[in-house]
ROLUMZA-475129 format. One record per atom (N, C-alpha, C): residue number from 1; residue in three letters; chain; atom name; z, x, y. Coordinates in nm, 4 decimals, padded with zeros to 6 digits. Example, Ala and Ser with C-alpha at 12.3 -4.5 7.8 and 13.67 -1.06 7.14 Angstrom:
% residues 2
@nr->1; rest->ALA; kette->A; atom->N; Z->00.7800; X->01.3190; Y->-00.5690;
@nr->1; rest->ALA; kette->A; atom->CA; Z->00.7800; X->01.2300; Y->-00.4500;
@nr->1; rest->ALA; kette->A; atom->C; Z->00.7800; X->01.3200; Y->-00.3300;
@nr->2; rest->SER; kette->A; atom->N; Z->00.7080; X->01.2850; Y->-00.2250;
@nr->2; rest->SER; kette->A; atom->CA; Z->00.7140; X->01.3670; Y->-00.1060;
@nr->2; rest->SER; kette->A; atom->C; Z->00.7870; X->01.2900; Y->00.0030;
//
This chain:
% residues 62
@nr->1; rest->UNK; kette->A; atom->N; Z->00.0000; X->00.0823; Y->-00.1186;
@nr->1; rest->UNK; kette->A; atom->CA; Z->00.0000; X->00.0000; Y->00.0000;
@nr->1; rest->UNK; kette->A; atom->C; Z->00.0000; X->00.0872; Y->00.1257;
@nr->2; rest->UNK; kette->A; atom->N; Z->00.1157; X->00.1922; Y->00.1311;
@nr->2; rest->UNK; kette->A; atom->CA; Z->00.0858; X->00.2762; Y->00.2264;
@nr->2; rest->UNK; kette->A; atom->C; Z->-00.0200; X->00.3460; Y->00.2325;
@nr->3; rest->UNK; kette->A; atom->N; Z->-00.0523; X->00.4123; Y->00.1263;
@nr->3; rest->UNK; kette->A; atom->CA; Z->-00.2317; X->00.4940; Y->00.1854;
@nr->3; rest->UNK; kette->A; atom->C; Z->-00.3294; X->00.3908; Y->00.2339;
@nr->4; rest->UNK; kette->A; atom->N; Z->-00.3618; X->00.2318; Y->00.1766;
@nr->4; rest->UNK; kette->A; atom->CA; Z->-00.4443; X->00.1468; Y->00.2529;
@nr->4; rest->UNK; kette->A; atom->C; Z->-00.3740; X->00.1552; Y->00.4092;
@nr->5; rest->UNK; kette->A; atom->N; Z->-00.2907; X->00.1227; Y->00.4671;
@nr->5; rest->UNK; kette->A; atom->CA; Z->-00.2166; X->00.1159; Y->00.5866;
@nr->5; rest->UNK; kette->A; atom->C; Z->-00.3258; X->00.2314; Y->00.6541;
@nr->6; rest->UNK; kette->A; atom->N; Z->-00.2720; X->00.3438; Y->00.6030;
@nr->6; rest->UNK; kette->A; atom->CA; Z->-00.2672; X->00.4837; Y->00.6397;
@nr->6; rest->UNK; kette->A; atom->C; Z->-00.4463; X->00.4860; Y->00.6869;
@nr->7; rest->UNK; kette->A; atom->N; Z->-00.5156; X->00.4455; Y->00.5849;
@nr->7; rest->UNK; kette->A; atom->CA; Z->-00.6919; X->00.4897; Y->00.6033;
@nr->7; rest->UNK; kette->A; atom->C; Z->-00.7016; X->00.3566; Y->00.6914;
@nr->8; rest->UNK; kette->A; atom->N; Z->-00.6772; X->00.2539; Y->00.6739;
@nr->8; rest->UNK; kette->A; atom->CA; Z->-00.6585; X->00.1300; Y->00.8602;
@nr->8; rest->UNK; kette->A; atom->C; Z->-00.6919; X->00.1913; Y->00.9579;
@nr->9; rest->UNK; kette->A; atom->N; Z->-00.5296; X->00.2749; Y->00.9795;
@nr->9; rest->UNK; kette->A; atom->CA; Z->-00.5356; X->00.3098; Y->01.1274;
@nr->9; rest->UNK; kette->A; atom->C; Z->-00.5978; X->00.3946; Y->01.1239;
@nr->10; rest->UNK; kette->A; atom->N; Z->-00.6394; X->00.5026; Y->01.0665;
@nr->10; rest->UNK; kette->A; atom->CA; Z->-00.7561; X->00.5638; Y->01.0814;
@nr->10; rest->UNK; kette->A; atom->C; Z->-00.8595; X->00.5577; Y->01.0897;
@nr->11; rest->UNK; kette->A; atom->N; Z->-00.8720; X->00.4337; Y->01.0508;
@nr->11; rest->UNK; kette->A; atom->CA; Z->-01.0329; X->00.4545; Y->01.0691;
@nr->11; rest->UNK; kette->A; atom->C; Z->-01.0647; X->00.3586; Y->01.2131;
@nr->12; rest->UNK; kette->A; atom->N; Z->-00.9490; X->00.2541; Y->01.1969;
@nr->12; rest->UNK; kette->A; atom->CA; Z->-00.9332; X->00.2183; Y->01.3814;
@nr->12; rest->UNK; kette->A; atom->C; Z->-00.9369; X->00.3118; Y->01.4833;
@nr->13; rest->UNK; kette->A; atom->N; Z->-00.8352; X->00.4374; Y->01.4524;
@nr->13; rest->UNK; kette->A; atom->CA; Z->-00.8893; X->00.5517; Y->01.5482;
@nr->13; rest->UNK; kette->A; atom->C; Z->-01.0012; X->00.6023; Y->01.5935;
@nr->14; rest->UNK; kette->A; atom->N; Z->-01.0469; X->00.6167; Y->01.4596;
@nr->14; rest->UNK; kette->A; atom->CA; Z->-01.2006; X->00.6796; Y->01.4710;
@nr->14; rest->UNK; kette->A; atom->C; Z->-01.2809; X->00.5795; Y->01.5422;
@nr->15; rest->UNK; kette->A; atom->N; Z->-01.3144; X->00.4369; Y->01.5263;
@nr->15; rest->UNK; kette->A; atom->CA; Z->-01.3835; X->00.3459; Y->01.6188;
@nr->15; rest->UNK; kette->A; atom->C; Z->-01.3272; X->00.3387; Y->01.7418;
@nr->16; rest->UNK; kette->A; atom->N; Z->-01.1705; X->00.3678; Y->01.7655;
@nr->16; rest->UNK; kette->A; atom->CA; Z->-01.1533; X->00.3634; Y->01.9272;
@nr->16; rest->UNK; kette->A; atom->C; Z->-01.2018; X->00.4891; Y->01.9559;
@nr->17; rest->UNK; kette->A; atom->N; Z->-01.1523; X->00.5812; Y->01.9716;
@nr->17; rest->UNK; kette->A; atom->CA; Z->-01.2245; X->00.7175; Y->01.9889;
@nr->17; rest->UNK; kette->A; atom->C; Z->-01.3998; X->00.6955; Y->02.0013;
@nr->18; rest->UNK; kette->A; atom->N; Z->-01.4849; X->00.6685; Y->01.9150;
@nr->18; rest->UNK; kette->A; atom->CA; Z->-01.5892; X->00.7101; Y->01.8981;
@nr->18; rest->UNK; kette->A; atom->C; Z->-01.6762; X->00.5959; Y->02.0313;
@nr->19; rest->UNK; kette->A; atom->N; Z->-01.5932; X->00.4544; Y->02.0306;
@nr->19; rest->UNK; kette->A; atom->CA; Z->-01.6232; X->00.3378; Y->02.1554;
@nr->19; rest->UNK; kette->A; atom->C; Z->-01.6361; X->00.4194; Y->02.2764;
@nr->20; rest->UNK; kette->A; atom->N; Z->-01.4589; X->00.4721; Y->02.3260;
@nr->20; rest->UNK; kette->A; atom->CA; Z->-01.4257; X->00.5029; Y->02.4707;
@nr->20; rest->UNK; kette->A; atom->C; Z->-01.5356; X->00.6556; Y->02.4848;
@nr->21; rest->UNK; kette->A; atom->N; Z->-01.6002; X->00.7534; Y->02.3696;
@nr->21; rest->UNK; kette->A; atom->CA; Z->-01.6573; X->00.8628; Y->02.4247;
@nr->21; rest->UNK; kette->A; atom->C; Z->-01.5378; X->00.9779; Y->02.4110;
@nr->22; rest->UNK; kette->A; atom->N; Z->-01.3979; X->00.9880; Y->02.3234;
@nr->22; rest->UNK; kette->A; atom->CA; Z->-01.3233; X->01.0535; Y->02.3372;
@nr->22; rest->UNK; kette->A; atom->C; Z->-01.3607; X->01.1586; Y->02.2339;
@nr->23; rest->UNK; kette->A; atom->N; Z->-01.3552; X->01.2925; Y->02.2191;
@nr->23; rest->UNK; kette->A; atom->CA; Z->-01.3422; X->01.3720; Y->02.1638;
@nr->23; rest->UNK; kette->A; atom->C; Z->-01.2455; X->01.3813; Y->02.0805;
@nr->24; rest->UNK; kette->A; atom->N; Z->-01.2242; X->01.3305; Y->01.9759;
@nr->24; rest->UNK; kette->A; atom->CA; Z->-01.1003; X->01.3710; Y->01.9000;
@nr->24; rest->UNK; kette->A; atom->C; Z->-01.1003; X->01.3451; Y->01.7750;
@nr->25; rest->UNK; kette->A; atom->N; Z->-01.0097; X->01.3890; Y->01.7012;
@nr->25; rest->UNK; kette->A; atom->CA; Z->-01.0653; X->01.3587; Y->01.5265;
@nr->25; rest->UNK; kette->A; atom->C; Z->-00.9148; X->01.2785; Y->01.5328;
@nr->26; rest->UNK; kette->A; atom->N; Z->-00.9262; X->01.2195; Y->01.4121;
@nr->26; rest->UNK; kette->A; atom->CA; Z->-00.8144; X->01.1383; Y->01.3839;
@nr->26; rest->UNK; kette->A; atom->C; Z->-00.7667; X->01.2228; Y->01.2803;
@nr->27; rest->UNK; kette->A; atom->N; Z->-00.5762; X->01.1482; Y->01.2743;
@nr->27; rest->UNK; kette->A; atom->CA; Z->-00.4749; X->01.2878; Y->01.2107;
@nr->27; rest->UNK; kette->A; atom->C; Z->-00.5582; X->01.2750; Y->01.0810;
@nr->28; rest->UNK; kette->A; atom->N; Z->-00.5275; X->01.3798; Y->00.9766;
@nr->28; rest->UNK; kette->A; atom->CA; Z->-00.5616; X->01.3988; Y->00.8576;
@nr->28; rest->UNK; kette->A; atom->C; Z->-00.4677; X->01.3317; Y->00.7906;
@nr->29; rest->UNK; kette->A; atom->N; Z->-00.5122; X->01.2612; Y->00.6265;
@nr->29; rest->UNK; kette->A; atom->CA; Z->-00.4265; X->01.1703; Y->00.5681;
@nr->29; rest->UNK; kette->A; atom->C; Z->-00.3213; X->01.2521; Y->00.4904;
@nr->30; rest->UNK; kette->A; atom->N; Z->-00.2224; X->01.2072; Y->00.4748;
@nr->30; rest->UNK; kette->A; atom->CA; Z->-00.1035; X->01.2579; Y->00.4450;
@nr->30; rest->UNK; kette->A; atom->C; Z->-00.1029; X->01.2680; Y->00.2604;
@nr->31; rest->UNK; kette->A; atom->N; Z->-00.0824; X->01.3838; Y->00.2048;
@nr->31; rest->UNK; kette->A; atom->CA; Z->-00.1204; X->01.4124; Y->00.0725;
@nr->31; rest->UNK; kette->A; atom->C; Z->-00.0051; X->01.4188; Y->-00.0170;
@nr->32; rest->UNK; kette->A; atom->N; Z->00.1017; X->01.3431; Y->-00.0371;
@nr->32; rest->UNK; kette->A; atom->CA; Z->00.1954; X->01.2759; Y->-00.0565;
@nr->32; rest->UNK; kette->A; atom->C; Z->00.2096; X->01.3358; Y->-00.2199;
@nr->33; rest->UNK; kette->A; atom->N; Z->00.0826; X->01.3977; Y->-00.2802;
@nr->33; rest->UNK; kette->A; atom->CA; Z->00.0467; X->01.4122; Y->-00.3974;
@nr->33; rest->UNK; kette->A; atom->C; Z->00.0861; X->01.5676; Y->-00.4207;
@nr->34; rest->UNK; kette->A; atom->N; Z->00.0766; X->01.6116; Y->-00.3237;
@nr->34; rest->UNK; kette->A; atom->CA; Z->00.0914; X->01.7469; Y->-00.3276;
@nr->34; rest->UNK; kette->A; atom->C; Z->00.2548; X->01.8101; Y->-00.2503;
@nr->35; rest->UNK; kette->A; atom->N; Z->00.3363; X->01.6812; Y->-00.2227;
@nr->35; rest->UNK; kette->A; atom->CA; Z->00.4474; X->01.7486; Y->-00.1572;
@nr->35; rest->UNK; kette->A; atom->C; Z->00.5264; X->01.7561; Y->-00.2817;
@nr->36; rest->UNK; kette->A; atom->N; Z->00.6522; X->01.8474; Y->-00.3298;
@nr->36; rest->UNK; kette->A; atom->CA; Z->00.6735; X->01.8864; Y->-00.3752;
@nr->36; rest->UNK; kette->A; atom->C; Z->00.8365; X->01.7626; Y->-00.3757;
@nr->37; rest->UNK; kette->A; atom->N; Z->00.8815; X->01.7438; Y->-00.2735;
@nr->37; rest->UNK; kette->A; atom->CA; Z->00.9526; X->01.6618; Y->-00.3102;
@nr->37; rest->UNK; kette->A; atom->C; Z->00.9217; X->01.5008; Y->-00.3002;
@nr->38; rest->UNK; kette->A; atom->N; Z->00.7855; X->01.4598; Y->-00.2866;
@nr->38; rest->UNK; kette->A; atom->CA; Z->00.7345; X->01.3313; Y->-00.3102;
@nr->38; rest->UNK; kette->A; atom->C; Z->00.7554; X->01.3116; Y->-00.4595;
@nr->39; rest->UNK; kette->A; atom->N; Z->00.6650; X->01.4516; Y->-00.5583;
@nr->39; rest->UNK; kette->A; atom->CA; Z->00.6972; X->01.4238; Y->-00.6841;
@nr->39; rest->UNK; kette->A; atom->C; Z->00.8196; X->01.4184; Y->-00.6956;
@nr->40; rest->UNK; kette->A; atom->N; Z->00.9033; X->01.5123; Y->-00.6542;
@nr->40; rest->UNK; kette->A; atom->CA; Z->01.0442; X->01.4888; Y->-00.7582;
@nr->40; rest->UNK; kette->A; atom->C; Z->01.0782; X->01.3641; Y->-00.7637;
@nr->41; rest->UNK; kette->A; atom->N; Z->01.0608; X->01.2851; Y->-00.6355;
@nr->41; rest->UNK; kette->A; atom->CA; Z->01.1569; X->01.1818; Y->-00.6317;
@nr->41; rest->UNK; kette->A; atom->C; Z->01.0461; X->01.0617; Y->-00.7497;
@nr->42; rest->UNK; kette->A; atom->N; Z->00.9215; X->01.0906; Y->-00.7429;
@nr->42; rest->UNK; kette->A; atom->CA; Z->00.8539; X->00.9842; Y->-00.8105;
@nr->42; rest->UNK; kette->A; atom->C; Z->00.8963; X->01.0288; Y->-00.9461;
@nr->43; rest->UNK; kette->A; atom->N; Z->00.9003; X->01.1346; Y->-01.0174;
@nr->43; rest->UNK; kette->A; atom->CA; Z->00.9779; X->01.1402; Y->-01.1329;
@nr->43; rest->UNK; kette->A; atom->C; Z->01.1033; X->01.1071; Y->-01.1464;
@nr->44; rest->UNK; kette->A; atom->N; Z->01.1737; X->01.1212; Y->-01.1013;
@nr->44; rest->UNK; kette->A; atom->CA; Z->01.3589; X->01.1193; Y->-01.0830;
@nr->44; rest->UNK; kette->A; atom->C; Z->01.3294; X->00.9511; Y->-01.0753;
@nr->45; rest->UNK; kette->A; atom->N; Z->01.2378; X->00.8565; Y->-00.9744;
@nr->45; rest->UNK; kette->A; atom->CA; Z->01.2130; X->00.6870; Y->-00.9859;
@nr->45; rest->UNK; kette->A; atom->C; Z->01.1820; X->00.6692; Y->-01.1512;
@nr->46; rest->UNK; kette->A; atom->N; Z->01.1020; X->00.7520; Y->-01.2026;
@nr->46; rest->UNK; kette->A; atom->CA; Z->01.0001; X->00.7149; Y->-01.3195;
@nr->46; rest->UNK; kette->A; atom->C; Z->01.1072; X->00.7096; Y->-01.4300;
@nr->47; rest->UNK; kette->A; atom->N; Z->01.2332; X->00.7960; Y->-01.4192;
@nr->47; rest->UNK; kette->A; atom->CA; Z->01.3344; X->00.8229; Y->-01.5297;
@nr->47; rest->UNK; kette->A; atom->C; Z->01.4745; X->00.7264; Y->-01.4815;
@nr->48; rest->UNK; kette->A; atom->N; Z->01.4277; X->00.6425; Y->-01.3923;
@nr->48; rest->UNK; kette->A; atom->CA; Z->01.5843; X->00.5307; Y->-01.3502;
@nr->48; rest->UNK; kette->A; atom->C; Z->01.7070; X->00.6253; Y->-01.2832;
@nr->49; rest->UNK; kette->A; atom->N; Z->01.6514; X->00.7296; Y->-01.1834;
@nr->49; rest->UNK; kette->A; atom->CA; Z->01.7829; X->00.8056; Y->-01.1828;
@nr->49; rest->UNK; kette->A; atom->C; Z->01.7329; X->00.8577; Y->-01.0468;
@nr->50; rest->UNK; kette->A; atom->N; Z->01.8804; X->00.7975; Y->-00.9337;
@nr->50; rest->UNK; kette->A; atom->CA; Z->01.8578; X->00.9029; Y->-00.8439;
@nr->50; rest->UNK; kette->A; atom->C; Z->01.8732; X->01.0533; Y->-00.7991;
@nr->51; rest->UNK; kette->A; atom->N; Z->01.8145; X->01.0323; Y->-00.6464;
@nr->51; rest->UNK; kette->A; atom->CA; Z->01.8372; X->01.2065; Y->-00.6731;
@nr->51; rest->UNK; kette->A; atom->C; Z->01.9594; X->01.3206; Y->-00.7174;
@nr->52; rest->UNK; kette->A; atom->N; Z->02.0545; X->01.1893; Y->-00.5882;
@nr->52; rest->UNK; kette->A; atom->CA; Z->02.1714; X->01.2745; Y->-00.6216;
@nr->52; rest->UNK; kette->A; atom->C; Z->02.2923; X->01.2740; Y->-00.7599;
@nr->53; rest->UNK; kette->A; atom->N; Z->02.2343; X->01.1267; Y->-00.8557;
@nr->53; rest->UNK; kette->A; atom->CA; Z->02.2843; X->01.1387; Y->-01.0092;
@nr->53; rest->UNK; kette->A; atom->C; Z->02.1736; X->01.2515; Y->-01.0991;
@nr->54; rest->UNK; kette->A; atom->N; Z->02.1093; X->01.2903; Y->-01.0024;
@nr->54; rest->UNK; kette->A; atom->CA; Z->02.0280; X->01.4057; Y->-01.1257;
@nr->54; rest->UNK; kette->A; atom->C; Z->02.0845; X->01.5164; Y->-01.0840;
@nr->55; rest->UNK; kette->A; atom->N; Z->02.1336; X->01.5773; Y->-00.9282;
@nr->55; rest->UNK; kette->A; atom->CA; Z->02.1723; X->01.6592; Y->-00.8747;
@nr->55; rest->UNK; kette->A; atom->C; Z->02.2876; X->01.7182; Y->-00.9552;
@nr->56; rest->UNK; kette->A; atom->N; Z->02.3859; X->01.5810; Y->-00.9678;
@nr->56; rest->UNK; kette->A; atom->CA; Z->02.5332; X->01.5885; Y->-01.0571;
@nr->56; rest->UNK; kette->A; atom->C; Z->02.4840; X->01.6113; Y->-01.1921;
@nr->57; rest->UNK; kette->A; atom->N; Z->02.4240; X->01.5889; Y->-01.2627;
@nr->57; rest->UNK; kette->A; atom->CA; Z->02.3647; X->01.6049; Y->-01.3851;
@nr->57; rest->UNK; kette->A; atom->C; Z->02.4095; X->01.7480; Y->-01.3762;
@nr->58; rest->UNK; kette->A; atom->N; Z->02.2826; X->01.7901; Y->-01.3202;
@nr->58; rest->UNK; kette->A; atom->CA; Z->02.2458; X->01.9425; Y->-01.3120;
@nr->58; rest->UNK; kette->A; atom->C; Z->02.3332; X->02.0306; Y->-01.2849;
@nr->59; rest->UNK; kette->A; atom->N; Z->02.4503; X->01.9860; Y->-01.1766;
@nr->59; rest->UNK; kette->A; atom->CA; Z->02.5161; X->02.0674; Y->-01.1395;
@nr->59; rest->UNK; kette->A; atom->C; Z->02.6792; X->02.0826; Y->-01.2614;
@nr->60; rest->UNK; kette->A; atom->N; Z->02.6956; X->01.9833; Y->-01.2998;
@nr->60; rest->UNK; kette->A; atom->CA; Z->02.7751; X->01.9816; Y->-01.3979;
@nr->60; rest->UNK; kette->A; atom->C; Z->02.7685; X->02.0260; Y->-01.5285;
@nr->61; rest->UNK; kette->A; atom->N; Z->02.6490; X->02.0086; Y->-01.5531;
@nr->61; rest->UNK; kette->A; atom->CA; Z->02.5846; X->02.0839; Y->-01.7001;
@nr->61; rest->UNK; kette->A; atom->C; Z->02.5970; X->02.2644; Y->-01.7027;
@nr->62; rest->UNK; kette->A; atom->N; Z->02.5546; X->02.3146; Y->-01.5443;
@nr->62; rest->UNK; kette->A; atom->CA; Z->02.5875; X->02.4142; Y->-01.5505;
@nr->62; rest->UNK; kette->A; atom->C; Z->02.6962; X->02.5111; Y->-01.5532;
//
């Protein structure tokens, strides 16, 4: 739902921009896929467990 949102206003940008004659690129889309703690947390969702009951996990085990 958010990346549809996300390519919206972008591409609304790009038609206001490209209407008024403005020079400008619109922001680049946000790669949510590649942040490092997007995954964790989508794994840590995928296994029913938040961050900070995995944190305690971890930290207690050790």
């Amino acid at each position: 739902m958010v990346f549809t949102v996300e390519y919206s206003i972008r591409s609304a940008q790009t038609a206001v921009y490209s209407l008024l004659g403005i020079h400008l690129k619109a922001p680049s889309v946000y790669k949510g896929n590649h942040d490092l703690r997007v995954l964790l947390r989508v794994f840590l969702t995928l296994h029913g467990k938040r961050e900070w009951e995995a944190l305690l996990e971890h930290s207690a085990s050790s």
